[in-house]
C-alpha positions in Angstrom: -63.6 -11.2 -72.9 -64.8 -14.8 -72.6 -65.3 -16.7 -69.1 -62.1 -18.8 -68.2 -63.1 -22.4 -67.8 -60.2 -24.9 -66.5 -61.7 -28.2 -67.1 -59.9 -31.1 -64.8 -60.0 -34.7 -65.8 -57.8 -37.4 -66.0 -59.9 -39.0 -68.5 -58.6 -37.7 -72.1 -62.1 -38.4 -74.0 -64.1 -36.7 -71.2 -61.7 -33.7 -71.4 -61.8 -33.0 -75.1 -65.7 -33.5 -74.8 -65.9 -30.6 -72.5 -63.4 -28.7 -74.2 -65.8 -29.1 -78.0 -68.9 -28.2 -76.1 -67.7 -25.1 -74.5 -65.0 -24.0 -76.2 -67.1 -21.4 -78.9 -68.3 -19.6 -75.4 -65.7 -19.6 -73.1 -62.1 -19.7 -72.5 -61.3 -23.3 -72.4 -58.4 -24.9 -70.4 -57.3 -28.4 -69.4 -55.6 -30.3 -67.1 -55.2 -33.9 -65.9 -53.9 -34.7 -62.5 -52.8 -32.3 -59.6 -49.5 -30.6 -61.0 -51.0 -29.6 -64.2 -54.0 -28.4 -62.8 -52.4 -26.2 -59.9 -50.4 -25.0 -62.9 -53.0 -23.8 -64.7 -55.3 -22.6 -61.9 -52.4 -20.6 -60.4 -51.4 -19.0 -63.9 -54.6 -18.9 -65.4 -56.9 -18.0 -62.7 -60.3 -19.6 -64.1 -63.4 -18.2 -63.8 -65.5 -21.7 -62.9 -63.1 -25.1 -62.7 -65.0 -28.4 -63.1 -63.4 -30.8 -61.3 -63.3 -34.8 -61.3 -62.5 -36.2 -57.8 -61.0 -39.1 -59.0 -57.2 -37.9 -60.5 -54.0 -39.9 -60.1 -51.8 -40.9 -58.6 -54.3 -42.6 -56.8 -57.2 -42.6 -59.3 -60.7 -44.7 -57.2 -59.7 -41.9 -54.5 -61.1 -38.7 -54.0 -58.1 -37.6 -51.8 -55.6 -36.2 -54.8 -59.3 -34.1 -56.1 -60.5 -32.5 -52.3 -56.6 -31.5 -52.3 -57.1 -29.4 -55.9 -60.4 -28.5 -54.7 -58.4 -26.8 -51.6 -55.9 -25.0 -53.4 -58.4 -23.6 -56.2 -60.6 -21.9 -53.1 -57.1 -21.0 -51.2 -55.2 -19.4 -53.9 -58.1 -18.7 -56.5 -60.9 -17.4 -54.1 -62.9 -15.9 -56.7 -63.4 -18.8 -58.3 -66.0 -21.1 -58.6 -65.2 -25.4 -58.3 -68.1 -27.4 -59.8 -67.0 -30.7 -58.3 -67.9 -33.2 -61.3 -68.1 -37.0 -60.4 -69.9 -40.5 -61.1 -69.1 -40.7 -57.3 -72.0 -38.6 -56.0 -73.2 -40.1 -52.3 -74.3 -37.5 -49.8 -71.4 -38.3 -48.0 -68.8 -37.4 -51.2 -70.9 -34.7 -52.0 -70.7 -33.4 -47.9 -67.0 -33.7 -48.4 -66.9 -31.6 -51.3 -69.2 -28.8 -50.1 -67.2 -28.7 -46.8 -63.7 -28.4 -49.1 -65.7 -25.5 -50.4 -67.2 -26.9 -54.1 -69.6 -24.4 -55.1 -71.6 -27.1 -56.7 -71.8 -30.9 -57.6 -72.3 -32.5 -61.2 -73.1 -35.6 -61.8 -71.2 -37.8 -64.1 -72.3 -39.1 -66.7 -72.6 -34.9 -67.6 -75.9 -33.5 -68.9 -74.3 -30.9 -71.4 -77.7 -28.6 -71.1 -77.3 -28.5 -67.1 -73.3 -27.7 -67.5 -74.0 -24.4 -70.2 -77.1 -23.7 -67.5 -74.9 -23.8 -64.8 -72.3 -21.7 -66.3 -73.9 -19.2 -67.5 -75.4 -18.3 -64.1 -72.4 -18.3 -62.6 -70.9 -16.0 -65.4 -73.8 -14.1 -64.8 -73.6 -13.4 -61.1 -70.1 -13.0 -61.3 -70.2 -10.4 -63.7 -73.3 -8.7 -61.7 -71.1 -8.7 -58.5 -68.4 -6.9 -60.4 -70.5 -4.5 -61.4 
């Protein structure tokens, strides 16, 4: 059974870049602003969500992505939120980490760090389930 990856982005070419670059190892699923992703998060329940901060309706504020952020941890608490941004200050990252992000990418994506970074988490995940 592959890992479950909801991959949150308002940003059509980003998504379907993600989606092509993980999608012969995991379970790939998208979504591109709040009602779509809590959607899929609540149906799907992913593995590891990577999430942009910056969704609409009011996209240049991170407000609408610390609010998905919250209801992925409250509803989801298994899973891990790899908060993925171009917006990457201490204090954006300090805001994420206290939402409870359980890690911060920076945009623009290095494809070799995201497959890294998954496949520890799919690792320690399945080593806690054991």
């Amino acid at each position: 059974m592959k890992t479950k990856v909801l991959i949150i982005d308002d940003d059509a070419a980003i998504r379907q870049q993600l989606y092509w670059s993980l999608c012969d190892d995991y379970d790939v699923m998208t979504a591109e602003d709040m009602p779509s992703a809590i959607r899929r998060a609540s149906l799907d329940e992913p593995t590891v969500s990577l999430l942009d901060l910056n969704l609409p309706p009011a996209s240049g504020a991170k407000h609408t992505g610390l609010r998905i952020l919250e209801y992925i941890k409250a509803h989801c608490p298994r899973s891990k939120v790899f908060v993925v941004s171009s917006e990457d200050s201490a204090e954006t990252q300090a805001a994420c980490f206290a939402g409870g992000a359980d890690g911060f990418l920076s945009k623009p994506l290095d494809v070799e760090q995201l497959h890294s970074t998954l496949r520890l988490t799919t690792l320690t995940r399945q080593l806690e389930m054991a």
